[in-house]
MIDOSE-1310 file (N, C-alpha, C; in nm, 2 decimals, decimal comma, always signed):
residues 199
xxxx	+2,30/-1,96/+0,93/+2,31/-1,90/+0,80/+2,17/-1,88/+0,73; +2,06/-2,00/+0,76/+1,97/-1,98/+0,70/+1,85/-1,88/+0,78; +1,89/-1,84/+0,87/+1,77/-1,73/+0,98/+1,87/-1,60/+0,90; +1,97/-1,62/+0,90/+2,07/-1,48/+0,83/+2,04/-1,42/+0,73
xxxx	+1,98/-1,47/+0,65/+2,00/-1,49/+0,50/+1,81/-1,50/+0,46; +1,74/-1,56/+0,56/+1,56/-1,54/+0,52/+1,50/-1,40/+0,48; +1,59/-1,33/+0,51/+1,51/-1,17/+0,44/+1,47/-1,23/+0,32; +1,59/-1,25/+0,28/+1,60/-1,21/+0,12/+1,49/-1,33/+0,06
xxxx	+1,46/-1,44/+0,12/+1,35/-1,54/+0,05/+1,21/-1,48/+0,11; +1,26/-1,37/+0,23/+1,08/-1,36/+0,28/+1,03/-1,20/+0,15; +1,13/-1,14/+0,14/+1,13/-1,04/+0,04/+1,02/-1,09/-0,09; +1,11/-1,16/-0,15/+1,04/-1,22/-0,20/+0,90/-1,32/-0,23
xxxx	+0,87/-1,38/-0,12/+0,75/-1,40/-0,09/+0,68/-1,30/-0,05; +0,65/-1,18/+0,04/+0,60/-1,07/+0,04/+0,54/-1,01/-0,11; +0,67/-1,00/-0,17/+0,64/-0,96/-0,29/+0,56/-1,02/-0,42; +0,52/-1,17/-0,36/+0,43/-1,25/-0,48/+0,32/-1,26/-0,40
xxxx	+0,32/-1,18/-0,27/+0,18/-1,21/-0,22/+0,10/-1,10/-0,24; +0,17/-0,97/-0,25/+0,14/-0,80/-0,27/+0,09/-0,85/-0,40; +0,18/-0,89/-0,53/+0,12/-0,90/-0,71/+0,01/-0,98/-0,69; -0,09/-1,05/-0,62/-0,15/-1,08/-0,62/-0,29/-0,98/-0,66
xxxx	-0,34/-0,93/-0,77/-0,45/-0,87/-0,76/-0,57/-0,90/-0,76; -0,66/-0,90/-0,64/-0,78/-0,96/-0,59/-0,87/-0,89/-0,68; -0,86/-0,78/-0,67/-0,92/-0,66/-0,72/-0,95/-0,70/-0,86; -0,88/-0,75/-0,98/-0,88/-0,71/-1,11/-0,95/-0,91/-1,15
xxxx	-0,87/-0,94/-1,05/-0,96/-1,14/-1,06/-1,13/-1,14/-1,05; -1,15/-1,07/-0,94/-1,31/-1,01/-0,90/-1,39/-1,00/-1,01; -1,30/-0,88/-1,05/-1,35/-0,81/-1,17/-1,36/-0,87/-1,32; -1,25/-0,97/-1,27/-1,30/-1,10/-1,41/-1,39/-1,13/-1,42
xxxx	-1,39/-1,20/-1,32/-1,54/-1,30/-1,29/-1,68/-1,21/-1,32; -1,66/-1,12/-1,30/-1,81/-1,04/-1,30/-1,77/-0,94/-1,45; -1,69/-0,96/-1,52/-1,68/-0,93/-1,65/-1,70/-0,79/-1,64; -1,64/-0,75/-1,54/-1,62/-0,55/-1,51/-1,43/-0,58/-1,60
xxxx	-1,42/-0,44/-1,67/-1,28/-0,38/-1,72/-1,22/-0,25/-1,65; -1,19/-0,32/-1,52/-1,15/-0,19/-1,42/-1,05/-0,10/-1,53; -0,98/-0,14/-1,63/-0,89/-0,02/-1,71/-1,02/+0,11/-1,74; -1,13/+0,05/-1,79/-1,27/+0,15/-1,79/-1,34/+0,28/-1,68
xxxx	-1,27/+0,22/-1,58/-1,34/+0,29/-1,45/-1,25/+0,36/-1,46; -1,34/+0,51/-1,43/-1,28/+0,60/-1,37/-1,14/+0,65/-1,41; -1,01/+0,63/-1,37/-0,87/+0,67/-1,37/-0,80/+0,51/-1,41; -0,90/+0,41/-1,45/-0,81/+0,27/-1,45/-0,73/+0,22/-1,40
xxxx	-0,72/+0,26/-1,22/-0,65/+0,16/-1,17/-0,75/+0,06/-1,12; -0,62/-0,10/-1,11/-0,73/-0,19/-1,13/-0,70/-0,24/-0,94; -0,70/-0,16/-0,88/-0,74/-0,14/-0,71/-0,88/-0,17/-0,71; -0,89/-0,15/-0,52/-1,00/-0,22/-0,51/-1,13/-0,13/-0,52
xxxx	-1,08/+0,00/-0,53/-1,16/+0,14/-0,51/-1,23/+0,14/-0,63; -1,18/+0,10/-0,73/-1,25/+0,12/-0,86/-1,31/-0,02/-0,85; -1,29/-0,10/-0,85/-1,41/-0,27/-0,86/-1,53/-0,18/-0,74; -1,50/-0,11/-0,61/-1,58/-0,11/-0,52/-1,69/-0,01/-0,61
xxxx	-1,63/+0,11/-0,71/-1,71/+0,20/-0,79/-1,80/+0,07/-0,88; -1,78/+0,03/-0,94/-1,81/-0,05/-1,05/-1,93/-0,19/-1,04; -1,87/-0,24/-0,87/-1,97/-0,32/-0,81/-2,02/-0,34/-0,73; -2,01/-0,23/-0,66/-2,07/-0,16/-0,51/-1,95/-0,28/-0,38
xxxx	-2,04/-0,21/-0,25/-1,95/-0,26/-0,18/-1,94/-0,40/-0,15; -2,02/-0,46/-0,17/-2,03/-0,63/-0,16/-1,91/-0,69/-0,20; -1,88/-0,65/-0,31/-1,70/-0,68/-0,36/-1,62/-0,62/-0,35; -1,58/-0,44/-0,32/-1,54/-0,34/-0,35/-1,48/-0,34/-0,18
xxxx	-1,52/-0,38/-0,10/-1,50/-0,41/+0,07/-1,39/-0,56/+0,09; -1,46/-0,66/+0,03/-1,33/-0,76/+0,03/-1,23/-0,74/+0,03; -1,26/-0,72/-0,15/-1,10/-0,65/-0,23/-1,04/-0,60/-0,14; -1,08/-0,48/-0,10/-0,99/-0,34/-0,03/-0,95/-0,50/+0,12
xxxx	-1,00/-0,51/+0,19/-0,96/-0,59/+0,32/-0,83/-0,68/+0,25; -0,86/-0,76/+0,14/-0,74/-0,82/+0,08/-0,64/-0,76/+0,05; -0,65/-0,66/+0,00/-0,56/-0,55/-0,04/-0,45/-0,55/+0,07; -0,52/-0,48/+0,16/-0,51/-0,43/+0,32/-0,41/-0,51/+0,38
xxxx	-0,47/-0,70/+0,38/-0,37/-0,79/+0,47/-0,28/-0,83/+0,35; -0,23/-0,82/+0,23/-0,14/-0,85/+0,13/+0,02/-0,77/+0,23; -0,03/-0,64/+0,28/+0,06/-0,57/+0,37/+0,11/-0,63/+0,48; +0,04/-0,71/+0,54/+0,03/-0,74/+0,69/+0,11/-0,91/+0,62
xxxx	+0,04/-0,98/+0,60/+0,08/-1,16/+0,54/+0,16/-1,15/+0,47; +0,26/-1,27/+0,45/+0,30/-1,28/+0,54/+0,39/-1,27/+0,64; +0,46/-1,09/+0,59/+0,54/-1,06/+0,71/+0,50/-1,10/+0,86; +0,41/-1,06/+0,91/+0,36/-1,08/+1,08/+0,40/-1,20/+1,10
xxxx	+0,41/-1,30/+0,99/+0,44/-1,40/+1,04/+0,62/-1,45/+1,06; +0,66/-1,36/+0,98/+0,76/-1,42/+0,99/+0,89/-1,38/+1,14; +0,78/-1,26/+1,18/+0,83/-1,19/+1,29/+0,76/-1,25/+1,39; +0,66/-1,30/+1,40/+0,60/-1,36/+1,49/+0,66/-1,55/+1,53
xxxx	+0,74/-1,54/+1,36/+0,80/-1,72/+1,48/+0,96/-1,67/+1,48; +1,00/-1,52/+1,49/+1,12/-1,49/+1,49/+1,20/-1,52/+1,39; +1,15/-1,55/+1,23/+1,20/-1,53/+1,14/+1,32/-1,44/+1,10; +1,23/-1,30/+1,15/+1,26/-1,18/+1,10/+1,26/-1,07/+1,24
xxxx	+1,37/-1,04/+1,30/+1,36/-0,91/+1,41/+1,40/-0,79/+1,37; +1,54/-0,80/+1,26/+1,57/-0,64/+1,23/+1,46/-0,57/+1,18; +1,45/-0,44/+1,23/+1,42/-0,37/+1,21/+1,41/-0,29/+1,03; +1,54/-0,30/+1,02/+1,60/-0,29/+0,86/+1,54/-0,35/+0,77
xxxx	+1,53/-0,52/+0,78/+1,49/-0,61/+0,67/+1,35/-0,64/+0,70; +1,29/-0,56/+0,84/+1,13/-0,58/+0,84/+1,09/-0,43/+0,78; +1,10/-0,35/+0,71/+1,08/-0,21/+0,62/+1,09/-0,27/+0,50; +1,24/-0,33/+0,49/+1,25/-0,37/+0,33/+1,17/-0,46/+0,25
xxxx	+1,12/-0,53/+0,37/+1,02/-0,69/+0,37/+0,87/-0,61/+0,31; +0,84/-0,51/+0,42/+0,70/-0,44/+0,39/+0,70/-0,34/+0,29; +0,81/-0,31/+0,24/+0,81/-0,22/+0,09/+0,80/-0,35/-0,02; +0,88/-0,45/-0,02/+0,87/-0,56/-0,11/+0,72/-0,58/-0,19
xxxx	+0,64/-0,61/-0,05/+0,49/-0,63/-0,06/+0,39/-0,50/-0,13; +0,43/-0,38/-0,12/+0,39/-0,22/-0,18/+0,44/-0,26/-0,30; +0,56/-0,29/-0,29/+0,60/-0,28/-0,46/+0,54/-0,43/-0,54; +0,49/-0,52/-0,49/+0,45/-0,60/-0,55/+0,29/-0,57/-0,60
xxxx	+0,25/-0,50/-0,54/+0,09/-0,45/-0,60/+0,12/-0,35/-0,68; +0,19/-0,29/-0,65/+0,17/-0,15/-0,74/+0,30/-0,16/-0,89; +0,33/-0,33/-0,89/+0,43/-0,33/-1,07/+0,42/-0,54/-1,04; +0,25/-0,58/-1,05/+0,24/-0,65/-1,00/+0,29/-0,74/-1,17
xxxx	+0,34/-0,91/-1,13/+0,32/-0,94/-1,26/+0,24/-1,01/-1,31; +0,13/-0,97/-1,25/+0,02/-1,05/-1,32/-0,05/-0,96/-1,42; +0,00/-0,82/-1,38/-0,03/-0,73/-1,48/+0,05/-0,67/-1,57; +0,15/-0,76/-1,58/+0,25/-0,73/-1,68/+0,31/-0,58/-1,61
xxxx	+0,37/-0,60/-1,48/+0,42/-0,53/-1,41/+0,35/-0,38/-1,40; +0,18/-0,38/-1,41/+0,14/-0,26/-1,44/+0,04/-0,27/-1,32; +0,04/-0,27/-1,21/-0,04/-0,29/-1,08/-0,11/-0,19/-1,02; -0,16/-0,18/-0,91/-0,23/-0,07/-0,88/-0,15/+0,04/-0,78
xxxx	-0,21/+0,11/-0,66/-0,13/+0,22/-0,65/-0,09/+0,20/-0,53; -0,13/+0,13/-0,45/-0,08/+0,06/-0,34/-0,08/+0,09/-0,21; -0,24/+0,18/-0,18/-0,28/+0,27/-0,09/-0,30/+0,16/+0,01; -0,38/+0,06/+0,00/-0,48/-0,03/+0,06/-0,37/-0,13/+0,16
xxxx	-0,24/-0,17/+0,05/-0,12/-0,26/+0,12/-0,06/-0,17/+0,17; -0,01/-0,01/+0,14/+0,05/+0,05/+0,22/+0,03/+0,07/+0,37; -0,18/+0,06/+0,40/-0,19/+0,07/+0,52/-0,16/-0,05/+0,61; -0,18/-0,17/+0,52/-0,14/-0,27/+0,61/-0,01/-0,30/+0,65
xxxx	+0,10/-0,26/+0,57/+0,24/-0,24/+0,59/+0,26/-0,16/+0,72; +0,22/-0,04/+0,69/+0,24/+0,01/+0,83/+0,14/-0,01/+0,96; +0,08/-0,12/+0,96/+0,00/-0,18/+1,07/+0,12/-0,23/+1,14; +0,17/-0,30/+1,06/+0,29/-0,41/+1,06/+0,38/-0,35/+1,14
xxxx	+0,45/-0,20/+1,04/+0,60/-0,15/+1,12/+0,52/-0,05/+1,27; +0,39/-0,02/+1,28/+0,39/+0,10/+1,39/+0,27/+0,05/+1,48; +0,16/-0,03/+1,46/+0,01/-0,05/+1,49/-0,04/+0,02/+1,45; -0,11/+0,03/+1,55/-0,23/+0,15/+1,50/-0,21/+0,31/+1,44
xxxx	-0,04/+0,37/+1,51/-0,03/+0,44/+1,51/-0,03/+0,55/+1,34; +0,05/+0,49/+1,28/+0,04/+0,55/+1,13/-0,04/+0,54/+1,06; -0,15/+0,41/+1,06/-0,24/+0,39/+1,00/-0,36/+0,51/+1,03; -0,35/+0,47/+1,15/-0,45/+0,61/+1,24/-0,41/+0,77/+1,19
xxxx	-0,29/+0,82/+1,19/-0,29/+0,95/+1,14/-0,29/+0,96/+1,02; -0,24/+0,86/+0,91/-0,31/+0,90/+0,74/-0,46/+0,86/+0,78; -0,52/+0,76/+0,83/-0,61/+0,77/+0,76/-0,69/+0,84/+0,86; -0,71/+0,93/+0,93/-0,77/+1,05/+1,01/-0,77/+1,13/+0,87
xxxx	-0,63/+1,20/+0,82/-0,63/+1,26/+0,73/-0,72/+1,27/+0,60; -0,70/+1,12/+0,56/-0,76/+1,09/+0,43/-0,95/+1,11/+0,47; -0,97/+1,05/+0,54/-1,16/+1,07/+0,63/-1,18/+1,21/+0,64; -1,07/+1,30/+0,70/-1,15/+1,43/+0,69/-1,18/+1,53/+0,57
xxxx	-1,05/+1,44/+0,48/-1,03/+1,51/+0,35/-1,16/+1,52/+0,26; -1,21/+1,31/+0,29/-1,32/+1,26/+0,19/-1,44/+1,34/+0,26; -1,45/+1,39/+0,37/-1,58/+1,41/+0,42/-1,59/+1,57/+0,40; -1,50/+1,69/+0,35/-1,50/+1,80/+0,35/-1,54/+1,79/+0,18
xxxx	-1,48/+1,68/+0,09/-1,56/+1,69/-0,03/-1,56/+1,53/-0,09; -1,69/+1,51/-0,08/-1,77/+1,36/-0,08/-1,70/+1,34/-0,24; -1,70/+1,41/-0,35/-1,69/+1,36/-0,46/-1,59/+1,42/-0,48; -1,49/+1,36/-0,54/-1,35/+1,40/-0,58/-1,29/+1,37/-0,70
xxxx	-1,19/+1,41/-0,76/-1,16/+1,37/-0,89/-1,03/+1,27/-0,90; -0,99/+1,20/-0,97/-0,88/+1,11/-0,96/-0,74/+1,21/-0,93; -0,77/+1,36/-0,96/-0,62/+1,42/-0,93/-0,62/+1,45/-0,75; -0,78/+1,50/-0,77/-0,80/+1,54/-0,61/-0,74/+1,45/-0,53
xxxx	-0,75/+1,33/-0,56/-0,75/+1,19/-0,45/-0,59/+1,18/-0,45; -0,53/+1,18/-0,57/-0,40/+1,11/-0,55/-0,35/+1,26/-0,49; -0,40/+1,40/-0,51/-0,33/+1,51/-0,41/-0,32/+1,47/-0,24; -0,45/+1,46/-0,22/-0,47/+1,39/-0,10/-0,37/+1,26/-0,06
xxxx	-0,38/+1,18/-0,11/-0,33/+1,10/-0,05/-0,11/+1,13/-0,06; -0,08/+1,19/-0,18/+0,02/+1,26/-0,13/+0,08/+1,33/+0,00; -0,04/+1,45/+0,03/-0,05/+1,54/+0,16/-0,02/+1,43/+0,29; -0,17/+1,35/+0,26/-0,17/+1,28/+0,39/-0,01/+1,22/+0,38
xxxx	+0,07/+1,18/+0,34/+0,20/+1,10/+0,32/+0,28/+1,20/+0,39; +0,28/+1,36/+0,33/+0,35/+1,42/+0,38/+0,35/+1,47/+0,58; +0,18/+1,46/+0,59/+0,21/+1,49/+0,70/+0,25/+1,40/+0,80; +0,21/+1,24/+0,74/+0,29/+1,12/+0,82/+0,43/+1,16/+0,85
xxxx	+0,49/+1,24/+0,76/+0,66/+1,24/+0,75/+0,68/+1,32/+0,94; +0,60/+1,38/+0,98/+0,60/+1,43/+1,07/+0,64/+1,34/+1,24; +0,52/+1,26/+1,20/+0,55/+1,09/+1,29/+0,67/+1,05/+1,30; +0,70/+1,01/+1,12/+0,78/+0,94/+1,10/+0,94/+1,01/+1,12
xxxx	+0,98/+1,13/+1,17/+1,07/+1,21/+1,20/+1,08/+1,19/+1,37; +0,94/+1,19/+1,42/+0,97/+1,21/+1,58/+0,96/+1,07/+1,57; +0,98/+0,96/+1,57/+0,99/+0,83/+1,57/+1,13/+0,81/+1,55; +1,21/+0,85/+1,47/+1,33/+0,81/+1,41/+1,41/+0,86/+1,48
xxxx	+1,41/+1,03/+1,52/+1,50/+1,12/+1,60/+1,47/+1,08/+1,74; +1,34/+1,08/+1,81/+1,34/+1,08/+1,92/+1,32/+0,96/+1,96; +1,29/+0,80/+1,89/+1,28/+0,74/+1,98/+1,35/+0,61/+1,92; +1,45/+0,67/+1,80/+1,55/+0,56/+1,72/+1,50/+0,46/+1,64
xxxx	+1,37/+0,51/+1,62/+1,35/+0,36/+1,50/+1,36/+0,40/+1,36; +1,48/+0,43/+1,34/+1,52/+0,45/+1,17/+1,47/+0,38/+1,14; +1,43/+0,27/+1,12/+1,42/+0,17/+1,00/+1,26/+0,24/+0,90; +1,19/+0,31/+1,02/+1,07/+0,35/+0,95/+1,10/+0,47/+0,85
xxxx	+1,21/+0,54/+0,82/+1,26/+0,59/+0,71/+1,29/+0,55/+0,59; +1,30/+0,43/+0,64/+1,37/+0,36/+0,52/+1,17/+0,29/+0,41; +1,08/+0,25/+0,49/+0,95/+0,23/+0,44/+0,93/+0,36/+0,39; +0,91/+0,44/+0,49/+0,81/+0,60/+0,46/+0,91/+0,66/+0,33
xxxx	+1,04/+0,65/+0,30/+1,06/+0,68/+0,15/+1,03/+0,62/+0,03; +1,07/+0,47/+0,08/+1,00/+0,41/-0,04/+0,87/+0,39/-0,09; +0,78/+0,44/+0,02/+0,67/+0,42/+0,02/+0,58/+0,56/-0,07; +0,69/+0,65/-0,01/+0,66/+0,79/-0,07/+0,64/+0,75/-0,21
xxxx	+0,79/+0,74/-0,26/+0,86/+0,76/-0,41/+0,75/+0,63/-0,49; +0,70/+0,53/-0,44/+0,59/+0,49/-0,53/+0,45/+0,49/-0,54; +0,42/+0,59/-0,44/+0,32/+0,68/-0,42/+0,35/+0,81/-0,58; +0,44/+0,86/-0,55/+0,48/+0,96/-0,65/+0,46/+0,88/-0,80
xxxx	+0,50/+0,79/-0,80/+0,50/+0,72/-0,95/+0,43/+0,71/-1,02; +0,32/+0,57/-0,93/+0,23/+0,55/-0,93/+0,10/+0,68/-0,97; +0,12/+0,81/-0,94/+0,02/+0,90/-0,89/+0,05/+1,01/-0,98; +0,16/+1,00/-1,09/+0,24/+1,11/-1,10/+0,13/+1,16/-1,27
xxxx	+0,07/+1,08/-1,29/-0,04/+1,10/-1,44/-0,12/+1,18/-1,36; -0,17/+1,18/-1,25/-0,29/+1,28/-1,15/-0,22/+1,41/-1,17; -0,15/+1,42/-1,11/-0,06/+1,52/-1,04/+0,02/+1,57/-1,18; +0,08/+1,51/-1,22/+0,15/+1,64/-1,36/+0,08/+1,60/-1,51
xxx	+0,02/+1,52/-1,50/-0,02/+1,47/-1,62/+0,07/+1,38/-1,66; +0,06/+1,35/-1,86/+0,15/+1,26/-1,93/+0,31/+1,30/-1,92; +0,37/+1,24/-1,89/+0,56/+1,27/-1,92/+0,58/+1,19/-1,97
């Protein structure tokens, strides 16, 4: 009953390890007001603007394994095999950075744990084709604007969906539909001041 029933405590723990914001603690200490930077999310992109890479590199790597820790682990002592509740486990962790409550449920956008989430559900694979995308995006225009970026990283999502279709149809792993929506829809949320403005 109790291996039956561990999603739902590892959900949870995923999800107080994602609200964890490295990023905005950093930024205490060094008396930066990531709300000031740029688009004010308090990610690791804007601490990295604000105090070069020395901290801005951390952050983002924290960010990163908030995705990965500590689901891997729980699949790794056999905690966790379905497929099902290892998506739901790795969205838990996305949605804990991005409506974290340390910020009074107002967290960041949750690019950085998205990639490590899907380290988790695919390896290298998904991570490798958004962020192919995202690199050639940044390198065809070095300076971008906060709408440019969250367009981009929309796009890139959409053309993951492409993966994430021949994965599901041809090789049965639904469960990665179940991440790649949720992952979308708080991408969308998150991103949605860039993209349509105030509602």
């Amino acid at each position: 009953m109790y291996k039956d029933n561990f999603w739902i405590i590892a959900m949870i723990i995923q999800f107080l390890s994602g609200s964890v914001m490295y990023s905005h603690i950093i930024a205490r200490m060094l008396k930066i007001d990531l709300t000031k930077v740029r688009d004010g999310n308090p990610g690791s992109t804007n601490l990295w603007r604000a105090a070069g890479w020395k901290f801005g590199l951390p952050a983002l790597l924290l960010d990163y394994f908030k995705g990965v820790f500590p689901l891997i682990i729980f699949i790794w002592t056999g905690q966790i095999s379905n497929g099902f509740f290892v998506s739901l486990i790795a969205l838990s962790g996305v949605l804990g950075h991005a409506f974290s409550p340390m910020l009074k449920f107002k967290g960041g956008k949750g690019v950085a744990t998205t990639f490590g989430a899907w380290t988790v559900l695919t390896g290298w694979e998904a991570p490798t084709i958004l962020g192919s995308f995202l690199t050639i995006f940044s390198l065809l225009k070095p300076k971008s604007s906060p709408r440019e970026d969250s367009v981009k990283y929309i796009l890139g999502l959409f053309i993951l969906a492409i993966y994430v279709t021949i994965k599901s149809f041809i090789i049965k792993d639904w469960y990665l539909v179940i991440f790649y929506i949720g992952s979308l829809l708080i991408a969308f949320y998150k991103n949605k001041k860039e993209l349509v403005g105030d509602i």
